[in-house]
N, C-alpha and C positions, 0 to 999 in steps of 0.2 A: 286555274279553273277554265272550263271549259267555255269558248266564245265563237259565236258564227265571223267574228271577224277576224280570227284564225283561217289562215288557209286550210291547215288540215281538218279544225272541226268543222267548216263550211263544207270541207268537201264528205267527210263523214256521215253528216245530218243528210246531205241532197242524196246521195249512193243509198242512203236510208227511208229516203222519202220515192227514191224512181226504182226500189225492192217492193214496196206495196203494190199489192192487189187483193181483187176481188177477195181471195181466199183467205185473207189475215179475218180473223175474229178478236173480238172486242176483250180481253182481260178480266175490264170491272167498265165500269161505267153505261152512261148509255144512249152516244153515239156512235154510230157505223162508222165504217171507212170515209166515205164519201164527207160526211159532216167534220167529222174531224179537221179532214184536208180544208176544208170551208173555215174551219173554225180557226184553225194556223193563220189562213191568209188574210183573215180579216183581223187577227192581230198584227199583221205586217202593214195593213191598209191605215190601221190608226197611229202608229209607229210613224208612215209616210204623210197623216194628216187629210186621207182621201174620207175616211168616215169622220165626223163631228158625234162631239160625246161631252157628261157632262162629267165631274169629278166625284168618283162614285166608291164604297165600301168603306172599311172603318178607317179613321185618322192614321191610326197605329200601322198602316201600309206604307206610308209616306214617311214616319219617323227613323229616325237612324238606327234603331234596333229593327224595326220592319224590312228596312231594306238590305241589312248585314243576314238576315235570316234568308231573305228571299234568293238573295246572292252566293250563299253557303252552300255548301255539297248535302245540306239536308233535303232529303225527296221530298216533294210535293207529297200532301197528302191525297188519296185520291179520292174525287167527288171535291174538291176543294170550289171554294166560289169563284165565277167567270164574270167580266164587266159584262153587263144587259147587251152590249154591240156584239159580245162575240160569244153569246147564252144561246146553242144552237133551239131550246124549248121558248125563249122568248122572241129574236129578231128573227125574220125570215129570210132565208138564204135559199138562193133557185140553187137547185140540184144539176150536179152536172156530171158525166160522166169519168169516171176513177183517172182515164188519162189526162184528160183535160183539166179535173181535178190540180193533178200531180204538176201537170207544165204549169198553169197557174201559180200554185205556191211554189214552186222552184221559179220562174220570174219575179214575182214578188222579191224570194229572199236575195237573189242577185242583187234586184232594186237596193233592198234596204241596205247591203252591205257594202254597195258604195256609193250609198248617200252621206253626207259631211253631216246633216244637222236633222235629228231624230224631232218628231212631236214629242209631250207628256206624255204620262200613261193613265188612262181612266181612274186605276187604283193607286198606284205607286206613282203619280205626279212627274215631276220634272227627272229624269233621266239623262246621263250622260249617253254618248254614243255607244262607250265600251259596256256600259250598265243594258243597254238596251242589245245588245250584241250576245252577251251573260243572261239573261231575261228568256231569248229568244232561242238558243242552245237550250237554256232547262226545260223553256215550256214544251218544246218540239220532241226533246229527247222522252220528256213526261208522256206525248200522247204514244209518239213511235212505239213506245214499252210497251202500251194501252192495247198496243195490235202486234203485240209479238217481235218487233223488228228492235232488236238491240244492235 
């Protein structure tokens, strides 16, 4: 399975992430380019413990069937639910320019990928490193699709 603490899928997802621009249109869903990126890196922000949140969504995320699901090559569905921290219709996120964007979460994921010890997760609770490394590949590889970039 695919892991950003893999060298080659780290490096896979970023070459994926610094092909974005302006010109990718959206799939399905319904945020922009720009939100997306925002919405990545505030999952890598709570990952590193720089956002506070509170334990949120059904039980059944946390349980061992939830998280064999979550961790499986089954796709996300899409419009699936976002913790409230990283709900780009509920918390407010400044908008910043597509490069800026993009250098933001590509430092971000550096950050996270060699960091020793991961926070929870809003949804899915207590996470190992390699769980949050698998997490962070699907959810990224989920939006990238979302804008065309495979």
């Amino acid at each position: 399975m695919k892991n950003i603490l893999n060298k080659s899928d780290y490096l896979e997802i970023s070459g994926r992430i610094q092909k974005l621009s302006d010109t990718n249109t959206r799939l399905w869903g319904k945020m922009d380019t720009h939100q997306m990126l925002i919405h990545c890196a505030t999952q890598l922000k709570l990952a590193l413990g720089e956002i506070p949140f509170e334990q949120q969504g059904p039980s059944f995320m946390r349980s061992k069937l939830g998280k064999w699901l979550l961790f499986s090559n089954i796709p996300w569905p899409k419009g699936a639910e976002t913790p409230a921290e990283m709900n780009t219709e509920l918390a407010s996120f400044s908008q910043t320019d597509l490069e800026n964007g993009k250098r933001e979460l590509l430092s971000y994921l550096e950050r996270v990928s060699l960091e020793s010890e991961l926070k929870s997760h809003p949804f899915f609770g207590d996470l190992s490193r390699k769980e949050w490394g698998r997490l962070i590949y699907k959810h990224f590889d989920h939006h990238l699709k979302q804008f065309g970039s495979r």
